[in-house]
C-alpha positions as CSV (number, residue, x, y, z in Angstrom):
1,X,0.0,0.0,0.0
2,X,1.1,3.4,-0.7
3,X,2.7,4.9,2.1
4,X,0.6,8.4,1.8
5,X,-2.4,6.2,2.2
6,X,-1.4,3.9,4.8
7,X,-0.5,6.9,7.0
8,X,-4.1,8.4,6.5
9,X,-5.5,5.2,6.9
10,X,-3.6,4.8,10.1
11,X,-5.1,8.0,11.5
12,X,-8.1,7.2,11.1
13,X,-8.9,9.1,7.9
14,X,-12.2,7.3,5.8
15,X,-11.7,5.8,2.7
16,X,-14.1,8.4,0.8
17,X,-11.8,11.4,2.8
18,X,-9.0,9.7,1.4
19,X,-9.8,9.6,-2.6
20,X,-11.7,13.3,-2.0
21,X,-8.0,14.5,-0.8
22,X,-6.2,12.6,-4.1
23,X,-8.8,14.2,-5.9
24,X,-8.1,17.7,-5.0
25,X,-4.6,17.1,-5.1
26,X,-5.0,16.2,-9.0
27,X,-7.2,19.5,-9.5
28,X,-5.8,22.4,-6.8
29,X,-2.4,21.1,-4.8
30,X,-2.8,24.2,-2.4
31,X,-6.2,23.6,-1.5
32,X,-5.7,20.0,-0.9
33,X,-2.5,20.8,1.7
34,X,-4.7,22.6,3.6
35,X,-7.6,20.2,3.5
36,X,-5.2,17.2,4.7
37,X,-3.8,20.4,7.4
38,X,-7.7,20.3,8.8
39,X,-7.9,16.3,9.5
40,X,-6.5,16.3,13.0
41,X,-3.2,14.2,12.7
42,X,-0.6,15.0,15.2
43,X,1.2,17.7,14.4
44,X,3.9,14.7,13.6
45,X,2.4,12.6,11.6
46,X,0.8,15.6,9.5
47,X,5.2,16.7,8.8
48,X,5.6,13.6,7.5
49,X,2.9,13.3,5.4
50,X,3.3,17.0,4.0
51,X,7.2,16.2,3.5
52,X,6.0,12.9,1.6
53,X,3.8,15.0,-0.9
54,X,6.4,17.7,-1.7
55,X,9.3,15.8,-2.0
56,X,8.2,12.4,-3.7
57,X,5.3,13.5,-6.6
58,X,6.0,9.5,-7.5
59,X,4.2,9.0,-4.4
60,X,1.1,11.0,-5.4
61,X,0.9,8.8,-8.9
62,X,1.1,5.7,-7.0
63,X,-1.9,7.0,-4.9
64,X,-3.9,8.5,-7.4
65,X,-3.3,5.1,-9.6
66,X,-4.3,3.0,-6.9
67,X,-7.3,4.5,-6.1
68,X,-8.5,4.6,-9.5
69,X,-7.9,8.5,-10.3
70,X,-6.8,10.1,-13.3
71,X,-3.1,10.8,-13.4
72,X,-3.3,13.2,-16.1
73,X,-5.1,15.9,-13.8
74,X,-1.8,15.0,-11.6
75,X,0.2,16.2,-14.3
76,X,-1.5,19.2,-15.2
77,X,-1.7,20.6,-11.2
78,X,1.9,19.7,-11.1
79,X,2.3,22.3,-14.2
80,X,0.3,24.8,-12.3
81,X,3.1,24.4,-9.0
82,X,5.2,25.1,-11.1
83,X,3.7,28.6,-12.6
Protein backbone atom coordinates (compact mmCIF):
# COMPACT_ATOMS: atom_id res chain seq x y z
CA UNK A 1 0.00 0.00 0.00
CA UNK A 2 1.06 3.42 -0.73
CA UNK A 3 2.67 4.88 2.13
CA UNK A 4 0.61 8.40 1.83
CA UNK A 5 -2.40 6.21 2.19
CA UNK A 6 -1.45 3.87 4.83
CA UNK A 7 -0.52 6.93 6.95
CA UNK A 8 -4.06 8.42 6.54
CA UNK A 9 -5.49 5.24 6.95
CA UNK A 10 -3.62 4.76 10.12
CA UNK A 11 -5.09 7.97 11.51
CA UNK A 12 -8.13 7.22 11.08
CA UNK A 13 -8.93 9.07 7.89
CA UNK A 14 -12.25 7.28 5.75
CA UNK A 15 -11.72 5.82 2.67
CA UNK A 16 -14.12 8.41 0.79
CA UNK A 17 -11.79 11.44 2.78
CA UNK A 18 -8.99 9.74 1.41
CA UNK A 19 -9.84 9.57 -2.62
CA UNK A 20 -11.65 13.29 -2.01
CA UNK A 21 -8.04 14.50 -0.78
CA UNK A 22 -6.21 12.58 -4.08
CA UNK A 23 -8.77 14.23 -5.88
CA UNK A 24 -8.12 17.73 -4.99
CA UNK A 25 -4.56 17.08 -5.08
CA UNK A 26 -4.98 16.24 -8.99
CA UNK A 27 -7.22 19.47 -9.51
CA UNK A 28 -5.79 22.42 -6.80
CA UNK A 29 -2.37 21.07 -4.81
CA UNK A 30 -2.81 24.15 -2.36
CA UNK A 31 -6.18 23.55 -1.47
CA UNK A 32 -5.67 20.02 -0.94
CA UNK A 33 -2.54 20.75 1.71
CA UNK A 34 -4.72 22.65 3.57
CA UNK A 35 -7.64 20.20 3.48
CA UNK A 36 -5.16 17.23 4.69
CA UNK A 37 -3.83 20.40 7.41
CA UNK A 38 -7.71 20.28 8.82
CA UNK A 39 -7.87 16.28 9.51
CA UNK A 40 -6.47 16.30 12.95
CA UNK A 41 -3.19 14.24 12.68
CA UNK A 42 -0.63 15.01 15.24
CA UNK A 43 1.25 17.68 14.43
CA UNK A 44 3.87 14.75 13.60
CA UNK A 45 2.43 12.65 11.64
CA UNK A 46 0.84 15.58 9.45
CA UNK A 47 5.21 16.73 8.83
CA UNK A 48 5.65 13.60 7.48
CA UNK A 49 2.89 13.30 5.38
CA UNK A 50 3.31 17.00 3.95
CA UNK A 51 7.24 16.20 3.49
CA UNK A 52 6.04 12.89 1.55
CA UNK A 53 3.80 14.97 -0.92
CA UNK A 54 6.37 17.67 -1.69
CA UNK A 55 9.26 15.76 -2.00
CA UNK A 56 8.17 12.43 -3.65
CA UNK A 57 5.35 13.48 -6.59
CA UNK A 58 6.00 9.52 -7.50
CA UNK A 59 4.22 8.95 -4.43
CA UNK A 60 1.06 10.97 -5.39
CA UNK A 61 0.87 8.80 -8.89
CA UNK A 62 1.11 5.71 -7.00
CA UNK A 63 -1.85 6.99 -4.85
CA UNK A 64 -3.91 8.45 -7.39
CA UNK A 65 -3.33 5.05 -9.64
CA UNK A 66 -4.33 2.97 -6.94
CA UNK A 67 -7.25 4.50 -6.06
CA UNK A 68 -8.46 4.63 -9.47
CA UNK A 69 -7.94 8.52 -10.31
CA UNK A 70 -6.80 10.06 -13.27
CA UNK A 71 -3.10 10.76 -13.35
CA UNK A 72 -3.33 13.18 -16.12
CA UNK A 73 -5.08 15.87 -13.77
CA UNK A 74 -1.81 15.04 -11.65
CA UNK A 75 0.20 16.19 -14.28
CA UNK A 76 -1.52 19.18 -15.18
CA UNK A 77 -1.72 20.60 -11.23
CA UNK A 78 1.91 19.68 -11.13
CA UNK A 79 2.26 22.30 -14.16
CA UNK A 80 0.27 24.81 -12.34
CA UNK A 81 3.11 24.45 -9.02
CA UNK A 82 5.19 25.14 -11.15
CA UNK A 83 3.66 28.60 -12.63
Amino acid sequence: MNPIIALLKDNNISDGQISSIFEMLTQNPLAAMATISQLGLPQDKLQMLMAQVMQNPALIKEAVEELGLDFSKVESAKEQLQK
